[in-house]
Phi, psi and omega in degrees: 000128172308196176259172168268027152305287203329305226273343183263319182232142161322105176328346213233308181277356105055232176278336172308272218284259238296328194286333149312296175306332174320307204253161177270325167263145177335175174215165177234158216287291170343311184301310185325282212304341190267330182279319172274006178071049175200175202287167168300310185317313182291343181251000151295317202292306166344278162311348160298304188314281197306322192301306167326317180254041174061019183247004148246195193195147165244167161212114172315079166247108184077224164256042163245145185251128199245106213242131209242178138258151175291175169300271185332339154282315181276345169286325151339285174309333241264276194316292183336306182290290156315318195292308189311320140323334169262301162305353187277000000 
């Protein structure tokens, strides 16, 4: 049985956007997948996901992809990160 975190959000995109919001500079989708425990492909596919409803952004330097939030993504995280504190 999960935490009751679980029960309100998917776990996993999730703690992506709060583990973004944490920090001030970008990440890479390899950091991502290692802080929230799941494969690079899932957490690809995920972040594909977040990018489609605005709430990252990738940029591209050489053949690394640099995955930012977006505004409308760090007030996101922002709620996320509060609610898991209070249900936590």
């Amino acid at each position: 049985m999960g935490t009751s975190f679980d029960l309100f959000f998917r776990r996993k995109p999730a703690m992506m956007l709060i583990a973004l919001g944490k920090v001030s500079r970008a990440k890479y989708g390899s950091q991502l997948a290692k802080e929230v425990d799941c494969t690079y492909s899932h957490a690809v596919k995920i972040l594909q996901t977040l990018e489609e409803i605005g709430l990252v952004s990738f940029e591209k330097k050489g053949r690394i992809k640099i995955i930012k939030l977006t505004k409308r993504g760090t007030e996101v995280s922002e709620h996320i990160a509060a609610i898991r504190k209070i249900v936590s």
